[in-house]
C-alpha positions as CSV (number, residue, x, y, z in Angstrom):
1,X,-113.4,-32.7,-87.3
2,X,-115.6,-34.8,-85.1
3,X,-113.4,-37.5,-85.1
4,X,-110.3,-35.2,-83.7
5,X,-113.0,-33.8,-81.5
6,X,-113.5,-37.3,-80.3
7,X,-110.1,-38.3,-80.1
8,X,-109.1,-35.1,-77.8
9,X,-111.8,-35.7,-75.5
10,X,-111.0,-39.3,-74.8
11,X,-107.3,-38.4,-74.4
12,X,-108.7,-35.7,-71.9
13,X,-110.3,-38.4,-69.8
14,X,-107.2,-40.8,-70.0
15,X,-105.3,-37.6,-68.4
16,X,-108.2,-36.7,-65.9
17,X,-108.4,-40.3,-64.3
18,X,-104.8,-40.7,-64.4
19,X,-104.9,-38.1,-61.5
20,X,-108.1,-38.1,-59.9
21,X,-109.5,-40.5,-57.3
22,X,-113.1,-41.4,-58.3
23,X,-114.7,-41.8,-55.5
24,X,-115.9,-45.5,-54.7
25,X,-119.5,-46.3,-53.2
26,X,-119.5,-46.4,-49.5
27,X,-120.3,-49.5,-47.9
28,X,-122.8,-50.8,-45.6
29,X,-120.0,-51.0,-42.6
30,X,-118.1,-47.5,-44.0
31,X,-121.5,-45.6,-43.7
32,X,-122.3,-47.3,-40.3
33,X,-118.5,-45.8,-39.1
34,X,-119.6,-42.5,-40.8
35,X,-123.1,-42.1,-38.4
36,X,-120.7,-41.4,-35.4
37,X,-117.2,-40.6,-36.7
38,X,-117.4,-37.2,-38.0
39,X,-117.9,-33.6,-37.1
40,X,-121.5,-32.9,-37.3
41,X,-122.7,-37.0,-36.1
42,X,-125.7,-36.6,-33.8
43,X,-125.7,-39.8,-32.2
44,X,-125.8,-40.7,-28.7
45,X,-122.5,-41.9,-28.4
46,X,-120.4,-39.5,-30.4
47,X,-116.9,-41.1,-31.9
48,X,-113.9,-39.5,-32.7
49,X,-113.2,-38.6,-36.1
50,X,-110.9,-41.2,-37.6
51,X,-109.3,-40.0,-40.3
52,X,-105.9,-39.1,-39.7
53,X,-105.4,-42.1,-36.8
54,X,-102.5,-44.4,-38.3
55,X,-103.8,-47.2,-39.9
56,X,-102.6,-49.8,-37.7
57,X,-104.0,-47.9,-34.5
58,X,-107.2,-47.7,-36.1
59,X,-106.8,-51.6,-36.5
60,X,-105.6,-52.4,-33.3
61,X,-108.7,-50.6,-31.5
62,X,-110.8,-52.7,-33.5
63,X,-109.5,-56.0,-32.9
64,X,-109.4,-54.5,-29.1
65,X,-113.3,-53.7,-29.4
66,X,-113.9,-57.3,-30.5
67,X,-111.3,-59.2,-27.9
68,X,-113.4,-57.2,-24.9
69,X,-110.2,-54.8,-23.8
70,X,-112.6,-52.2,-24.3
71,X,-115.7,-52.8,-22.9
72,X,-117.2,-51.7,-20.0
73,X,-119.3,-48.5,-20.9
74,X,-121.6,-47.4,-23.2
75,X,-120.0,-45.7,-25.9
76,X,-117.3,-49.1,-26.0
77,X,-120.7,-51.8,-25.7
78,X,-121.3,-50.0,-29.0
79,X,-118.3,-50.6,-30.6
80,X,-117.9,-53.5,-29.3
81,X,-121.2,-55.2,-31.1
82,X,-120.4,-53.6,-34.1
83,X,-116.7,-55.0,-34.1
84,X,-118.1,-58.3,-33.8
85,X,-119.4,-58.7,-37.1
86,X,-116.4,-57.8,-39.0
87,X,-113.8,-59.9,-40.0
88,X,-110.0,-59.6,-40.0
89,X,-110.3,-58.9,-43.6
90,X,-113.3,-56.3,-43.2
91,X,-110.6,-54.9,-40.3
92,X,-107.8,-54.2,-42.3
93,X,-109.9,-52.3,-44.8
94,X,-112.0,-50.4,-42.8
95,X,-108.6,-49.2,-41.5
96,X,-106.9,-48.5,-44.7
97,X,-110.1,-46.8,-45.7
98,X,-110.5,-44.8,-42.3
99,X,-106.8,-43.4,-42.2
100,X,-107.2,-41.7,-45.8
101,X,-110.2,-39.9,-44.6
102,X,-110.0,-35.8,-44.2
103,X,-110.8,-33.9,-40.7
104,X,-111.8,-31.1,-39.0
105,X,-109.1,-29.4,-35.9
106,X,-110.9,-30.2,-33.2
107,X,-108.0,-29.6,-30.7
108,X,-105.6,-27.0,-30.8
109,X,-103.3,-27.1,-27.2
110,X,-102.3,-23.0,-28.0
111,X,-105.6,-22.2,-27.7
112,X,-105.5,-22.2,-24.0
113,X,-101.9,-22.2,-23.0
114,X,-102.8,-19.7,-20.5
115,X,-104.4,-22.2,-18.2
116,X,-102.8,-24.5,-15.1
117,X,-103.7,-27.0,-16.9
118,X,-101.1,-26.6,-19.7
119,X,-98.5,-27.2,-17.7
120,X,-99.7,-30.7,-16.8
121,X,-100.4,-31.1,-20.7
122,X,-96.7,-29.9,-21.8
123,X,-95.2,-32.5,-19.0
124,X,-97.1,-35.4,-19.6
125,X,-98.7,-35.2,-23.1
126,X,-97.0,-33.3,-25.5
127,X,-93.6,-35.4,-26.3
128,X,-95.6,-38.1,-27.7
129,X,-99.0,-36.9,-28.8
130,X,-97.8,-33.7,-30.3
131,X,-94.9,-34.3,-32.6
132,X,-94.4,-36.4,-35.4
133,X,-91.4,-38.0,-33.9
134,X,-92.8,-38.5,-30.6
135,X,-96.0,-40.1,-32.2
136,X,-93.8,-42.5,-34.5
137,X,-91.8,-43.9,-31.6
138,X,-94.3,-44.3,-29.5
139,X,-97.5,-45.2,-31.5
140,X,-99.7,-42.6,-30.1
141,X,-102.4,-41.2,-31.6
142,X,-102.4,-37.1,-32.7
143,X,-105.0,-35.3,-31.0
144,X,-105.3,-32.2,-33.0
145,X,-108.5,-34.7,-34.9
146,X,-110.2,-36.0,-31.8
147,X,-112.9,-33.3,-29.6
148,X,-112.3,-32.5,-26.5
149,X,-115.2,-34.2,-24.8
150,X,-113.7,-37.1,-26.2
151,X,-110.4,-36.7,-25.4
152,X,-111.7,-36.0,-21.6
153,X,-113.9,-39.4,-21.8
154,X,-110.5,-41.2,-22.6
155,X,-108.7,-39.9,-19.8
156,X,-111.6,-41.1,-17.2
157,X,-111.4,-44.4,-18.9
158,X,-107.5,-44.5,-18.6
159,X,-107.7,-43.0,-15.1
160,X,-110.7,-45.7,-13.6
161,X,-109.4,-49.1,-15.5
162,X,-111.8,-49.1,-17.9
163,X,-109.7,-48.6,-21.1
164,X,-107.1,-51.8,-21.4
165,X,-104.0,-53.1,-23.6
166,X,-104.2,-56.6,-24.2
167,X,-100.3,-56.6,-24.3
168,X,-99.2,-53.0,-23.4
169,X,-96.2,-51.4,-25.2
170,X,-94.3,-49.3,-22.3
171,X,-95.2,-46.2,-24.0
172,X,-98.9,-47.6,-23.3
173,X,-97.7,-48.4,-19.4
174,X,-96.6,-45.1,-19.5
175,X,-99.8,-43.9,-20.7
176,X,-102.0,-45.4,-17.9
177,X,-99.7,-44.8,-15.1
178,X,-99.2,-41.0,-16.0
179,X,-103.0,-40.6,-16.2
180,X,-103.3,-42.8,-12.8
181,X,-100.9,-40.9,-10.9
182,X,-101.9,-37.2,-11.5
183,X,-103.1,-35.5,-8.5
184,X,-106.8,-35.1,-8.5
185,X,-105.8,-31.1,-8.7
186,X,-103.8,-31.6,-11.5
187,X,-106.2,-34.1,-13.3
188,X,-109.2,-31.5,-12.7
189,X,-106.7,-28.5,-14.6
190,X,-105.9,-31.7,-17.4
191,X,-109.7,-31.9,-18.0
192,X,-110.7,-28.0,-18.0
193,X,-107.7,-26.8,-20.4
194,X,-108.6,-29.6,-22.8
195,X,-112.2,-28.7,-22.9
196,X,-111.1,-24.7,-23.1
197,X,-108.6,-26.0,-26.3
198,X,-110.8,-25.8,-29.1
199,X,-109.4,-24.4,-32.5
């Protein structure tokens, strides 16, 4: 009887982790990208969350951390000195890794459809950020994961120079000569609905 017992419970287990992810140790560099990429981080310099981000994006913003496309502020200085002590190796998996991870809506455009500033949103943002199609074509990022405030610090960044492409795509051309050419009226309304477009 014990031995059946035995025999049922290890055939149990075979099951069990034949369909369940047990969950690895975090490292030293995942728990570092954990202090400011999530929800509830109370750092200074507050990320966005990065699960959900495409692998390769997530990649590409690292290598542009370390390279010095962005640089220039605070909040990039950061990642910039952290990005420096990671290999192309360490890279690629902190991508992988970062892509599988599970968020919170931070941003929900419906929310505050009411506003001018929707408009601006539906003509310049919505083809590519908002649909699946629209973000496999043109390699842009969803921002239903990312807060507003950060969302709003990007735009500054796009807007001033700050944020760069080391070799820009022209749906990334696009992107910094939309934000460029709003209207300072129409780049005010951009900024308020986004901060009004929480879940």
């Amino acid at each position: 009887m014990g031995s059946r017992l035995i025999k049922h419970f290890c055939l149990l287990f075979v099951l069990l982790s034949s369909t369940t992810v047990i969950s690895e140790p975090l490292t030293h560099k995942q728990k570092s990208c954990l202090s400011c990429h999530t929800v509830n981080s109370r750092t200074a310099f507050r990320g966005p969350q990065i699960g959900g981000l495409p692998e390769a994006y997530i990649y590409q913003q690292l290598v542009d951390f370390k390279t010095g496309l962005r640089v220039g502020v605070d909040e990039q200085n950061v990642m910039a000195a952290v990005s420096q002590s990671m290999s192309e190796a360490q890279m690629k998996d902190i991508a992988e890794w970062a892509a599988g991870l599970e968020t919170t809506a931070m941003f929900d455009h419906s929310k505050a459809s009411d506003l001018p500033g929707f408009q601006v949103y539906e003509t310049t943002c919505l083809d590519c950020h908002s649909s699946f199609m629209g973000r496999l074509i043109t390699g842009s990022p969803n921002l239903e994961s990312l807060s507003p405030d950060y969302l709003v610090r990007q735009l500054h960044l796009f807007r001033n120079g700050s944020r760069h492409f080391k070799s820009p795509t022209k749906h990334q051309t696009k992107m910094m000569k939309v934000v460029k050419d709003l209207s300072e009226v129409d780049f005010a309304n951009l900024n308020a609905f986004i901060k009004s477009a929480m879940p």
